[in-house]
C-alpha positions as CSV (number, residue, x, y, z in Angstrom):
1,X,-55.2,48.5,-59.0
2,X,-52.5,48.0,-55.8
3,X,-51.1,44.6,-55.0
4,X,-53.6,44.1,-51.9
5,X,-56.3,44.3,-54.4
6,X,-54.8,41.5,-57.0
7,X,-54.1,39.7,-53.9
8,X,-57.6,39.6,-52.8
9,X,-58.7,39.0,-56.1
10,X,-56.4,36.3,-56.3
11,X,-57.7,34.7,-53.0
12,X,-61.9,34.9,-54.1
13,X,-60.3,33.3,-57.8
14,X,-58.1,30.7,-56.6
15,X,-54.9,32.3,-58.5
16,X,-51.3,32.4,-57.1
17,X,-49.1,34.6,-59.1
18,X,-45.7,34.7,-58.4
19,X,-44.0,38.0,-56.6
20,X,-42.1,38.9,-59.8
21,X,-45.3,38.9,-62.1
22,X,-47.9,40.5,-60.0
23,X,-46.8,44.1,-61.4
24,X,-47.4,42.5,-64.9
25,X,-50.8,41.3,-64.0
26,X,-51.8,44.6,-62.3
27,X,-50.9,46.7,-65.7
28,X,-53.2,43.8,-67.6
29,X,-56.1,44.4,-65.2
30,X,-55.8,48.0,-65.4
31,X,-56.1,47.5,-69.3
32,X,-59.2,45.5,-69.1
33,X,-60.5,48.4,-67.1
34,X,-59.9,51.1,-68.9
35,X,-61.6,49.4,-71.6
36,X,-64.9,48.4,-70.2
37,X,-64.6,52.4,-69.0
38,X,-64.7,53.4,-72.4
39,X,-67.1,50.5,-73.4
40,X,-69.5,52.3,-71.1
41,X,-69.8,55.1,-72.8
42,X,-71.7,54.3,-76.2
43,X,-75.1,53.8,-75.9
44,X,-75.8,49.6,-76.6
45,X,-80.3,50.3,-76.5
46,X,-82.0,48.2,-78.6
47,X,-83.7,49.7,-81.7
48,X,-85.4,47.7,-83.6
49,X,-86.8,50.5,-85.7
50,X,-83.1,50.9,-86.7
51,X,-82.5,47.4,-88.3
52,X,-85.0,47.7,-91.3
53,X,-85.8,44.7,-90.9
54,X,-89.8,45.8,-91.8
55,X,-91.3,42.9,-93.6
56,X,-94.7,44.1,-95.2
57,X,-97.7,41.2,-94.6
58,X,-98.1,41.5,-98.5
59,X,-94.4,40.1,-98.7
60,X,-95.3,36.7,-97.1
61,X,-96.2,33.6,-98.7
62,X,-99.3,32.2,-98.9
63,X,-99.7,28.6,-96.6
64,X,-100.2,25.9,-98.8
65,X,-100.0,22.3,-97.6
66,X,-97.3,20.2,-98.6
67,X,-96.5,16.4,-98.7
68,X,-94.7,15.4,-95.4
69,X,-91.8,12.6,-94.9
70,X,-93.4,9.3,-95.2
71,X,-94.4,8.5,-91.6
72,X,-93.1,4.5,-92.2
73,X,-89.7,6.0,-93.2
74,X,-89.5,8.6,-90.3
75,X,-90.1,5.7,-87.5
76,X,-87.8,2.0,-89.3
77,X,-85.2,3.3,-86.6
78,X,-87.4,3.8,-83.8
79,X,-88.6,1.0,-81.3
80,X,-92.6,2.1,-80.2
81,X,-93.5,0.7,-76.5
82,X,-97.1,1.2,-75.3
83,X,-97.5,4.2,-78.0
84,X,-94.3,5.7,-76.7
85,X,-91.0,5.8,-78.6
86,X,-88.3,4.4,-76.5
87,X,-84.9,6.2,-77.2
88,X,-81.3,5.2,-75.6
89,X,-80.5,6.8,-72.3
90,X,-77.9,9.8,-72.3
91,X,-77.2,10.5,-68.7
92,X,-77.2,8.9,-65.7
């Protein structure tokens, strides 16, 4: 990286940095770069066959019903309106 191209970067990103740290910036940007370089080289595919995360359908529970929360207990904070439940308003 040269100084035209941090100071066109610097322009599209709103950044002023002064004269006597620019060649400090430039070495930092050519770090970053050099690492995504090398971050391009491993292979980042998804394989789910990989994660051995194989659950057999004999492994899952069975569905049984089970009691629910009391419905009078779920709504004493609530206000119902016209079969609607009327909650505070969060934006504007």
């Amino acid at each position: 990286m040269d100084k035209t191209t941090l100071a066109h970067l610097c322009e599209l990103s709103k950044l002023d940095y002064p004269e006597d740290q620019q060649d400090a910036v430039i070495a930092q940007m050519d770090d970053i770069i050099a690492l995504m370089d090398t971050v391009k080289e491993y292979d980042v595919t998804y394989d789910d066959t990989r994660d051995h995360n194989e659950i057999p359908y004999q492994a899952l529970r069975e569905d049984e019903a089970q009691p629910s929360f009391d419905t009078a207990r779920l709504q004493q904070n609530t206000q119902p309106r016209d079969d609607c439940y009327v909650v505070p308003k969060m934006m504007e």
